[in-house]
ChimeraX commands (.cxc) that place a marker at each C-alpha (Angstrom):
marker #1 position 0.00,0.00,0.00 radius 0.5
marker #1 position 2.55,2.39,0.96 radius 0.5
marker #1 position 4.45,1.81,-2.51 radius 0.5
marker #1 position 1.54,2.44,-4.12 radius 0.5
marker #1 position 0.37,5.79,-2.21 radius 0.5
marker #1 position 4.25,6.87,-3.29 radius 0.5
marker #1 position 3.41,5.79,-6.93 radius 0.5
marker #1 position 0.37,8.27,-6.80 radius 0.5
marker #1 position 2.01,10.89,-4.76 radius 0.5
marker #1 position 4.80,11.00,-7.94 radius 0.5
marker #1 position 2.04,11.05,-10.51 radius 0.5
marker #1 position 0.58,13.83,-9.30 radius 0.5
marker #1 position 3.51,16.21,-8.42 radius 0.5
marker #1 position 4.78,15.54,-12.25 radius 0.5
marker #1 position 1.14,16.70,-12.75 radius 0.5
marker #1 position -0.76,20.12,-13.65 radius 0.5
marker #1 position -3.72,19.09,-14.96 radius 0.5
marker #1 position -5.00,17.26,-13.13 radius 0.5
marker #1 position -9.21,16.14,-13.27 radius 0.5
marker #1 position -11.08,13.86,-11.04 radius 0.5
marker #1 position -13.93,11.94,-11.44 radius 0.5
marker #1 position -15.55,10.85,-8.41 radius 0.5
marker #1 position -18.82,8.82,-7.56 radius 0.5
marker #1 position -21.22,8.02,-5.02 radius 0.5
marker #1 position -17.80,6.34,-2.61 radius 0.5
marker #1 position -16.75,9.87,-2.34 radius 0.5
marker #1 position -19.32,10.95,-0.06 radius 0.5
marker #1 position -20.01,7.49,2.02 radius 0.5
marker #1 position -17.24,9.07,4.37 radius 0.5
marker #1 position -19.09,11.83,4.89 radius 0.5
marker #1 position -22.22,9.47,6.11 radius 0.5
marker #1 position -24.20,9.95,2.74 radius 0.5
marker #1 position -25.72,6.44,1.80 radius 0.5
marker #1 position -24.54,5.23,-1.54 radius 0.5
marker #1 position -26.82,3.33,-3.91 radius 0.5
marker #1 position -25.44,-0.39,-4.94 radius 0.5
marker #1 position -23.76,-1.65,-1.87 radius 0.5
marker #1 position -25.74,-4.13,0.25 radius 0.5
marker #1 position -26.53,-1.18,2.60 radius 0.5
marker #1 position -26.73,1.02,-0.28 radius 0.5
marker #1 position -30.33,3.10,-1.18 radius 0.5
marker #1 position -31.61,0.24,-3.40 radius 0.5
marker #1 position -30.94,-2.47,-1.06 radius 0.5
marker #1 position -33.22,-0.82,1.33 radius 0.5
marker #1 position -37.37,-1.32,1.76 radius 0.5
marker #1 position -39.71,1.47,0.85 radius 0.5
marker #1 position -43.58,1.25,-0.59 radius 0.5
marker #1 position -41.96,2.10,-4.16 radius 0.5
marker #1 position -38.43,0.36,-5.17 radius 0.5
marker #1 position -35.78,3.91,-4.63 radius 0.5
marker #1 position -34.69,3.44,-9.00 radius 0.5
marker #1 position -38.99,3.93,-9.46 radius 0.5
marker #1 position -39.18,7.08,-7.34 radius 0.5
marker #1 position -36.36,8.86,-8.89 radius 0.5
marker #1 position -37.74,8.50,-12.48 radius 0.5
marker #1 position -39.63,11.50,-14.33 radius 0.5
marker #1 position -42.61,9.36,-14.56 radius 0.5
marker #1 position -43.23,8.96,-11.18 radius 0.5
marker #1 position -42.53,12.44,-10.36 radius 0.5
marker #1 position -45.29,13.45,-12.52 radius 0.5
marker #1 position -47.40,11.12,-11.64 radius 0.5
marker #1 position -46.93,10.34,-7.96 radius 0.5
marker #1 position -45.52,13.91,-6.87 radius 0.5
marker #1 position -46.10,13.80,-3.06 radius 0.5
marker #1 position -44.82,10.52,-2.90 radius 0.5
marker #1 position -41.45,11.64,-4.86 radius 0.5
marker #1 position -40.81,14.67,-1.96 radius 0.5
marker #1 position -41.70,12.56,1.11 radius 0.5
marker #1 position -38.65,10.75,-0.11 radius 0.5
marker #1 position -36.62,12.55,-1.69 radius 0.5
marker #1 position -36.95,14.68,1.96 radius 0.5
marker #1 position -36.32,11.84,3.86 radius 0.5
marker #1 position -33.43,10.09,2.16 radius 0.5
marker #1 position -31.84,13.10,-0.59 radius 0.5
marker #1 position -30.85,16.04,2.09 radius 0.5
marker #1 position -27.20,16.39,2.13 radius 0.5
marker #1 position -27.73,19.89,3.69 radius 0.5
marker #1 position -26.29,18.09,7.50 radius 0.5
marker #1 position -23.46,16.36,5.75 radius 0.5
marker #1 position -20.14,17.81,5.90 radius 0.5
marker #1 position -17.24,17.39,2.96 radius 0.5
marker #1 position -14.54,14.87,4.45 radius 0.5
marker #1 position -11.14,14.46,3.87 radius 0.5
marker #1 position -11.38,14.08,-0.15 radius 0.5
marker #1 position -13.32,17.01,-1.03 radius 0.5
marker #1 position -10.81,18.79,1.42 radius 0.5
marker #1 position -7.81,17.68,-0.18 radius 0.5
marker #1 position -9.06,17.77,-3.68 radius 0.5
marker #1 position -10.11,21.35,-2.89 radius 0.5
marker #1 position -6.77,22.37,-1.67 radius 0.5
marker #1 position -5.18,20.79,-5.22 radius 0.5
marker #1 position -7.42,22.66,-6.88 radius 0.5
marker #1 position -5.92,25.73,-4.96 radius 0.5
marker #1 position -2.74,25.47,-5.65 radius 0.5
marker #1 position -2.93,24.93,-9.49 radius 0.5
marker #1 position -2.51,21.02,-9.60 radius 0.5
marker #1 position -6.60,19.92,-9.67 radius 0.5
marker #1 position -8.63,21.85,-13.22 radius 0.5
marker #1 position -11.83,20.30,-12.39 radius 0.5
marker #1 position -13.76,17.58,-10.55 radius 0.5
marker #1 position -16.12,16.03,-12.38 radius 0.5
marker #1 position -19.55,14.21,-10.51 radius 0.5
marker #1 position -21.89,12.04,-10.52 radius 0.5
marker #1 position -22.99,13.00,-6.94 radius 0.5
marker #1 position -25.55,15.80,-6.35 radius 0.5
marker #1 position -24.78,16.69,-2.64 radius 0.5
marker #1 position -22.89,19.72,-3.21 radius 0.5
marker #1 position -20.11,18.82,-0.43 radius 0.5
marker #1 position -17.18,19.11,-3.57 radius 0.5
marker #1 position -18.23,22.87,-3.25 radius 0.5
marker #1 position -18.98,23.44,0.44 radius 0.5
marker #1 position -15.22,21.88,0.70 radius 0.5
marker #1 position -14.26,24.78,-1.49 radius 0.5
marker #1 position -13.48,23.65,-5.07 radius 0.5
marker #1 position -14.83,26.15,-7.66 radius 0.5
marker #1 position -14.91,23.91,-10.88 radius 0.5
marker #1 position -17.35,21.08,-10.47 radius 0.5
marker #1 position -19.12,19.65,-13.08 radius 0.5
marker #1 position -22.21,18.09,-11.57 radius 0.5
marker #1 position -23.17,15.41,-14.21 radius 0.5
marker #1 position -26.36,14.78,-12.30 radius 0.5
marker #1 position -27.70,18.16,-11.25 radius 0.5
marker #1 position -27.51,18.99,-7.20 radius 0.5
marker #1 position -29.96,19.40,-4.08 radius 0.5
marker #1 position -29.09,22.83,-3.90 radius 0.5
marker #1 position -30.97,24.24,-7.31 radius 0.5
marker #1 position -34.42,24.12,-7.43 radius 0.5
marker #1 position -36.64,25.49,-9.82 radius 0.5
marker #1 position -40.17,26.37,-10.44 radius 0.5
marker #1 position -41.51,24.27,-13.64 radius 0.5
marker #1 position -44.20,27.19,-14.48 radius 0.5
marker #1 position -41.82,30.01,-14.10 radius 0.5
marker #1 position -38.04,29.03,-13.60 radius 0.5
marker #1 position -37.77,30.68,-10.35 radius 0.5
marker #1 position -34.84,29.46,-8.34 radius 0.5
marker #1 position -35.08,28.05,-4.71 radius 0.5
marker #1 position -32.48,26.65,-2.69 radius 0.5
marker #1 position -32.53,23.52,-0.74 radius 0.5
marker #1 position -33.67,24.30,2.29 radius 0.5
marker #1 position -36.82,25.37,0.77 radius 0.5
marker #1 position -37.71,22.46,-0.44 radius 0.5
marker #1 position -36.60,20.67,2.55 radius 0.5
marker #1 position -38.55,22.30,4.79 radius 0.5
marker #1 position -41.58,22.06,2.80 radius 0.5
marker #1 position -44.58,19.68,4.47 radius 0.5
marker #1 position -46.16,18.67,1.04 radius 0.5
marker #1 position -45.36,19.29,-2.85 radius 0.5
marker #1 position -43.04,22.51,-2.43 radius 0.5
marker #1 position -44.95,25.27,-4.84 radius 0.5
marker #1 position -43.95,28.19,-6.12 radius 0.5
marker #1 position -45.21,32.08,-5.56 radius 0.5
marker #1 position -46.65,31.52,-9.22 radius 0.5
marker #1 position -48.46,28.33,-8.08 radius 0.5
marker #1 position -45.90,25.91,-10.29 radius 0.5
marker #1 position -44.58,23.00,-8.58 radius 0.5
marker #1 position -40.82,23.15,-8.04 radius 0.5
marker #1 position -38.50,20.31,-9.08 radius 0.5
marker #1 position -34.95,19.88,-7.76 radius 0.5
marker #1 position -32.20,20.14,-10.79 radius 0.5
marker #1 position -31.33,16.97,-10.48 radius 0.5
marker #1 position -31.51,14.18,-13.35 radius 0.5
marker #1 position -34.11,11.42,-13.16 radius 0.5
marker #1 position -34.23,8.28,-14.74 radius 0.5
marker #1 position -35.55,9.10,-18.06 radius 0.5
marker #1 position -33.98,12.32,-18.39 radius 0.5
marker #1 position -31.20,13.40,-19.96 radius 0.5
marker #1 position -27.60,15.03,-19.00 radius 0.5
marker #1 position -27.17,18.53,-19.35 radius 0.5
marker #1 position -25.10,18.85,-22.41 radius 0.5
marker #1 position -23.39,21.90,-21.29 radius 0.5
marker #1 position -21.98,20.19,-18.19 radius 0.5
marker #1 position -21.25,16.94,-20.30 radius 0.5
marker #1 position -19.36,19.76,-22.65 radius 0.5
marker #1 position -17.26,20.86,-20.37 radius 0.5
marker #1 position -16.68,17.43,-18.51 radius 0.5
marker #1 position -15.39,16.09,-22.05 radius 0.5
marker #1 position -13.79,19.09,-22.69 radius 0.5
marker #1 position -11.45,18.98,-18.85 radius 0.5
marker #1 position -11.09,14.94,-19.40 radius 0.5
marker #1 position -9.46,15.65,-22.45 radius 0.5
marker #1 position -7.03,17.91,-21.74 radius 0.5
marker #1 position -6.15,16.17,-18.33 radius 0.5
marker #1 position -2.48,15.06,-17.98 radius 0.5
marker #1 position -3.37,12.98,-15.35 radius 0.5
marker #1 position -7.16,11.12,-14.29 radius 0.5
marker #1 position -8.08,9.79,-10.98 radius 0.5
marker #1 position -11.09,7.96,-10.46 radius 0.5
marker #1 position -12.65,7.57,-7.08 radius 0.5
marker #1 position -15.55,5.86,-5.44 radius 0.5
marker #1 position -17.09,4.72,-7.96 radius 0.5
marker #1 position -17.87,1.37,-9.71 radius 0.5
marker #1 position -18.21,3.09,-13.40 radius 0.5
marker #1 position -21.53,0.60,-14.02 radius 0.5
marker #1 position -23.78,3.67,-14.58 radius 0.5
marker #1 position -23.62,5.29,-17.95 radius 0.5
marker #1 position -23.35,8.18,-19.77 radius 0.5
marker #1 position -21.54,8.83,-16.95 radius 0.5
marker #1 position -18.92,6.31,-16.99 radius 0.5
marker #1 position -18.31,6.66,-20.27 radius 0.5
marker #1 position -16.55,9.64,-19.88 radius 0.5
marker #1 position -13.44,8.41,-19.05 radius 0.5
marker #1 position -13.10,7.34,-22.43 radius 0.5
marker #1 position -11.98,10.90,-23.39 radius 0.5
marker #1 position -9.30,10.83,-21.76 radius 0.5
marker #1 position -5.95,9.78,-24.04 radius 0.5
marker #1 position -2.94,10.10,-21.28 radius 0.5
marker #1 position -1.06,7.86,-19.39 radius 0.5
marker #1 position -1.71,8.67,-15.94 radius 0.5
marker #1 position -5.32,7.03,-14.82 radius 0.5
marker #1 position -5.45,6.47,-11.34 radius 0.5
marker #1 position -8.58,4.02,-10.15 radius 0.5
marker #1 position -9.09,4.25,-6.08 radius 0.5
marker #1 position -12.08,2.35,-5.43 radius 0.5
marker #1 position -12.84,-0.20,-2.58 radius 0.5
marker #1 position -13.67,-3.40,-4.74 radius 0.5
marker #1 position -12.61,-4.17,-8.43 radius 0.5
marker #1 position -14.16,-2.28,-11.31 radius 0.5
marker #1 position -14.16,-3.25,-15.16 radius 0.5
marker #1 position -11.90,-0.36,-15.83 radius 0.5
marker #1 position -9.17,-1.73,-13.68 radius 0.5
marker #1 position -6.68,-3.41,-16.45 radius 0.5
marker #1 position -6.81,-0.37,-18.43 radius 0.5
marker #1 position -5.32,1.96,-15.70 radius 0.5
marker #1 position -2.10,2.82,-14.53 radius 0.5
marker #1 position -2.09,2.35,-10.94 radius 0.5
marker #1 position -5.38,0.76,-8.84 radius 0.5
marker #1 position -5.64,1.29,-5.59 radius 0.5
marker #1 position -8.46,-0.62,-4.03 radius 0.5
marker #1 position -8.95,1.14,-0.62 radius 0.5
marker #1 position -10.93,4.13,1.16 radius 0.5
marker #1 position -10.77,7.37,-0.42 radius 0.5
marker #1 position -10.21,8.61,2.83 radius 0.5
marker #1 position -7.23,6.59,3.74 radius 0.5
marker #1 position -5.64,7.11,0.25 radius 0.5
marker #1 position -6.48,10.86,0.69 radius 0.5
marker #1 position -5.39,11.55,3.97 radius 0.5
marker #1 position -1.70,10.38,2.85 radius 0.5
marker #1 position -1.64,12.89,0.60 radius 0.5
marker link #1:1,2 radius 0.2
marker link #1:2,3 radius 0.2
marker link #1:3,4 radius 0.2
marker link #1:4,5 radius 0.2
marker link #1:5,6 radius 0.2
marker link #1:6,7 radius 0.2
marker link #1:7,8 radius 0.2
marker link #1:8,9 radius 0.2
marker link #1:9,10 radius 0.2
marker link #1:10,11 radius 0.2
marker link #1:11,12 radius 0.2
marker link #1:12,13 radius 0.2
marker link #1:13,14 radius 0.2
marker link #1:14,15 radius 0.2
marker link #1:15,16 radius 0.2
marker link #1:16,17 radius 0.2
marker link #1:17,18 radius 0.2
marker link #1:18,19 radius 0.2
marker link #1:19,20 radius 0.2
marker link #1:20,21 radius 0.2
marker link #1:21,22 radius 0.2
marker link #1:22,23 radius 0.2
marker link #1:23,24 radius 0.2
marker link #1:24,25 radius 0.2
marker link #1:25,26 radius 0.2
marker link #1:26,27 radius 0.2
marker link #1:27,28 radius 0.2
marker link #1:28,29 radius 0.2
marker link #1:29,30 radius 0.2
marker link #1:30,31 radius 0.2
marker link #1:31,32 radius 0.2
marker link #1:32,33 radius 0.2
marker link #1:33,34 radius 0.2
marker link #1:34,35 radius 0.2
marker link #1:35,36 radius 0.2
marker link #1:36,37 radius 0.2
marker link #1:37,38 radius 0.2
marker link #1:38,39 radius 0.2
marker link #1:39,40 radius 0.2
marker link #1:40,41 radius 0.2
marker link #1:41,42 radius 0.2
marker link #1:42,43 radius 0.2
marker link #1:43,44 radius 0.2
marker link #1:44,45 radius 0.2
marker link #1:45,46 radius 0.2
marker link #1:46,47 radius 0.2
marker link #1:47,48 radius 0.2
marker link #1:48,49 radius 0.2
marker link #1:49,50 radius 0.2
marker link #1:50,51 radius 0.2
marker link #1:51,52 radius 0.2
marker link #1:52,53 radius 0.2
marker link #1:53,54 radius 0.2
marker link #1:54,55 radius 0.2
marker link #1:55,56 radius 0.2
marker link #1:56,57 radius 0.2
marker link #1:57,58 radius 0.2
marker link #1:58,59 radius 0.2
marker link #1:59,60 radius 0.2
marker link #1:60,61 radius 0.2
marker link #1:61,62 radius 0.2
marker link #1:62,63 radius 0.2
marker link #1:63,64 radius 0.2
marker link #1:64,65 radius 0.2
marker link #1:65,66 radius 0.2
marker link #1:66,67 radius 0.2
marker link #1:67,68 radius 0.2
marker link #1:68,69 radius 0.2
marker link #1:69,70 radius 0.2
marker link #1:70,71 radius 0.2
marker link #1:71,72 radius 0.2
marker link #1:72,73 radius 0.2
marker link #1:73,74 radius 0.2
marker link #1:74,75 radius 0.2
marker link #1:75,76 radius 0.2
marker link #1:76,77 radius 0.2
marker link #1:77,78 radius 0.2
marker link #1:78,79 radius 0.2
marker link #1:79,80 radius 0.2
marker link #1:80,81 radius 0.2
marker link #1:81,82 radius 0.2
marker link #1:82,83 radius 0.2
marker link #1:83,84 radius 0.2
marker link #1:84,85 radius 0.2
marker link #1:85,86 radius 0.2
marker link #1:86,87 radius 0.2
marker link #1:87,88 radius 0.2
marker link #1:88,89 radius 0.2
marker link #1:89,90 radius 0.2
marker link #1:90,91 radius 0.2
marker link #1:91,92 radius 0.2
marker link #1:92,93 radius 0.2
marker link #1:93,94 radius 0.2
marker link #1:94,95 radius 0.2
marker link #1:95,96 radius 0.2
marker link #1:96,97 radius 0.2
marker link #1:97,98 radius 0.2
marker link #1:98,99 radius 0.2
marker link #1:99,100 radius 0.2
marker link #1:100,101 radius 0.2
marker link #1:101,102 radius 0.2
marker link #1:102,103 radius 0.2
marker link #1:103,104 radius 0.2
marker link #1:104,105 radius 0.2
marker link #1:105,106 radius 0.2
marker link #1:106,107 radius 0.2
marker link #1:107,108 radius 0.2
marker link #1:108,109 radius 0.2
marker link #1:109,110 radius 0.2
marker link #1:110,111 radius 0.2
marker link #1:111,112 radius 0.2
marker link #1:112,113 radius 0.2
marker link #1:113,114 radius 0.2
marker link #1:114,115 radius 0.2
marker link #1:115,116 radius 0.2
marker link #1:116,117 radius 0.2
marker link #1:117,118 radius 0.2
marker link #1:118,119 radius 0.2
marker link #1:119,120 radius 0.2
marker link #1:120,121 radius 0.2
marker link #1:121,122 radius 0.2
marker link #1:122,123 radius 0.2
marker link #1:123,124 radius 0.2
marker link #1:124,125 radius 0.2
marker link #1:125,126 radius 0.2
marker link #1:126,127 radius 0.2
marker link #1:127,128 radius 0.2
marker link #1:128,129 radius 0.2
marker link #1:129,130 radius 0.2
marker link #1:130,131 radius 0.2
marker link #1:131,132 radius 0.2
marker link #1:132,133 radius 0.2
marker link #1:133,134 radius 0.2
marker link #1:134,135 radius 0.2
marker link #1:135,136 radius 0.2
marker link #1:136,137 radius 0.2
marker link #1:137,138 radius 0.2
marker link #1:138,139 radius 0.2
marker link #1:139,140 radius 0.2
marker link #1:140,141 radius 0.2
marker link #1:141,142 radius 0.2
marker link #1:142,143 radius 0.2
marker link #1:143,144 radius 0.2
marker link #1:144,145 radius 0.2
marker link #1:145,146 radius 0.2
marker link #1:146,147 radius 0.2
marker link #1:147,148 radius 0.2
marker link #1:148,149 radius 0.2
marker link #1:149,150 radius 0.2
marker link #1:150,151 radius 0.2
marker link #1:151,152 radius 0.2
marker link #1:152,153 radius 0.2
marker link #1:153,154 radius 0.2
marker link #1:154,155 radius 0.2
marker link #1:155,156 radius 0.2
marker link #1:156,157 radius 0.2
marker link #1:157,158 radius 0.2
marker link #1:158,159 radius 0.2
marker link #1:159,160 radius 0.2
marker link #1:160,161 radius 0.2
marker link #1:161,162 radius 0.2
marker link #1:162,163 radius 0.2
marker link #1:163,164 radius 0.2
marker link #1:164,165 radius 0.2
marker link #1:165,166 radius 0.2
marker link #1:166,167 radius 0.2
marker link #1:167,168 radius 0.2
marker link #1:168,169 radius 0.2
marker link #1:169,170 radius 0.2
marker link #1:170,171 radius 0.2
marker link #1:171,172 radius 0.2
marker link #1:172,173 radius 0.2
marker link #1:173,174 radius 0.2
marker link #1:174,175 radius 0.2
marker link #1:175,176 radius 0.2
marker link #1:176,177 radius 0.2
marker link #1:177,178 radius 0.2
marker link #1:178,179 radius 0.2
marker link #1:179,180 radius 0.2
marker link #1:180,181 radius 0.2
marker link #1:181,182 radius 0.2
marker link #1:182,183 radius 0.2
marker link #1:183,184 radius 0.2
marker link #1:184,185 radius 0.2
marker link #1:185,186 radius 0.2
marker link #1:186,187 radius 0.2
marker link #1:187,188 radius 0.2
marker link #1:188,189 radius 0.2
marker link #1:189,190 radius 0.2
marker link #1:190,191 radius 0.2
marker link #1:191,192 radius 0.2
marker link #1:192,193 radius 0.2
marker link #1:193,194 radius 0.2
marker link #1:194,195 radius 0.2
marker link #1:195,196 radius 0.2
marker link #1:196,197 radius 0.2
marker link #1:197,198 radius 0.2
marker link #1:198,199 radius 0.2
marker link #1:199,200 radius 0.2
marker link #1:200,201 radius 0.2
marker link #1:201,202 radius 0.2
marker link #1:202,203 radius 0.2
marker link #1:203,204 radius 0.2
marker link #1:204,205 radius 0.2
marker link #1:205,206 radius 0.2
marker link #1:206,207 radius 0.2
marker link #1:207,208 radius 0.2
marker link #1:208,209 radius 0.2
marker link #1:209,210 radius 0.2
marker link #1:210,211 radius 0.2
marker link #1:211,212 radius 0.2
marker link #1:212,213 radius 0.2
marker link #1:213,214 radius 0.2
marker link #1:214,215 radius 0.2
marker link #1:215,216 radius 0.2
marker link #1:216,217 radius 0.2
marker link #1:217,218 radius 0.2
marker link #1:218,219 radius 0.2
marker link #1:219,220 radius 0.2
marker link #1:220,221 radius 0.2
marker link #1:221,222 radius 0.2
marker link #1:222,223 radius 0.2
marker link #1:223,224 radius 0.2
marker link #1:224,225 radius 0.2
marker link #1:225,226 radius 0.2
marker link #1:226,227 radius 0.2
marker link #1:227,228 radius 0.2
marker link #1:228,229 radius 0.2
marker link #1:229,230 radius 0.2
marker link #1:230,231 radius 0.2
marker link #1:231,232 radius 0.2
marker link #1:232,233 radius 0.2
marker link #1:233,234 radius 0.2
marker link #1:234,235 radius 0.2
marker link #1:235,236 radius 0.2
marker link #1:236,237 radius 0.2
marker link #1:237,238 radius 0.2
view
């Protein structure tokens, strides 16, 4: 392990471009539930399976429903970043880190300080009115009781992406566009199953990809170093 933290710790001072792409293992430190894992969102019991309630369909059809979970189990507001978005904030500071790309919505990559985050999947902390665009923040809709409305009477919908809807092709721009002109790629906390997301990665050309992810993912042979730990642990070395 320790050879291997060194092995990173050369990549990236050789480094000055550096991009990450992080999933849902990025935030677990920071007590957020993932998804997959066998304690993960999906694995748990609610009157709807989780992958139904976060679809467009059921948000227009079954809107109270959506908000009484997406209020109990989607509020990231009492989370606090840990000791990746920290550090990755600080690269970012000094020049090393261009951009973090995500596939989480909890906004902790920004609450940790980093300024250019590509949110692949929207966050909890834009909200807007479907009738008139009005913006809200999150603890609006939070501390809403029923379907949150807005002053025009239009219901408002977190910017986040559904199942069934589509990226937003300016962030998906500008991901591509910081992938691609990356010297060096680390991957974190993430097991690169869910797509377009995961393909991505597949923009960038160099030779420095970095996969830090607890268990094994299908990306593995094509990197240059794999560390299969905590983000946290390989993080704090840094």
């Amino acid at each position: 392990m320790d050879e291997k933290i060194n092995q990173l710790k050369d990549l990236i001072n050789e480094s000055n471009n550096i991009v990450f792409f992080g999933g849902a293992g990025v935030s677990t430190e920071s007590g957020i539930p993932d998804f997959r894992s066998k304690d993960g969102l999906y694995n748990q019991k609610y009157k709807y399976p989780p992958e139904l309630i976060l679809s467009h369909t059921f948000f227009m059809a079954k809107t109270k429903d959506f908000y009484d979970f997406y209020r109990d189990k989607m509020n990231s507001l009492k989370y606090e970043p840990n000791t990746t978005h920290i550090k990755l904030a600080e690269m970012e500071k000094e020049g090393k880190l261009k951009a973090v790309v995500t596939q989480n919505i909890d906004g902790l990559h920004q609450k940790a300080g980093s300024k250019n985050v590509f949110e692949l999947h929207g966050s909890v902390l834009r909200n807007y009115c479907m009738k008139c665009k009005k913006f809200y923040d999150a603890e609006y809709i939070f501390n809403s009781n029923d379907i949150p409305k807005c002053e025009c009477g239009g219901i408002v919908k977190p910017d986040v992406v559904l199942y069934e809807e589509g990226l937003n092709e300016d962030t998906i721009e500008g991901a591509i566009s910081a992938i691609e002109n990356a010297d060096m790629l680390i991957i974190g906390g993430t097991s690169l199953t869910v797509y377009p997301a995961s393909g991505l990665i597949n923009y960038y050309k160099g030779n420095k990809l970095v996969l830090i992810n607890r268990d094994e993912t299908n990306y593995d042979k094509r990197a240059n170093l794999v560390i299969n730990d905590s983000l946290g642990k390989v993080f704090s070395e840094l």
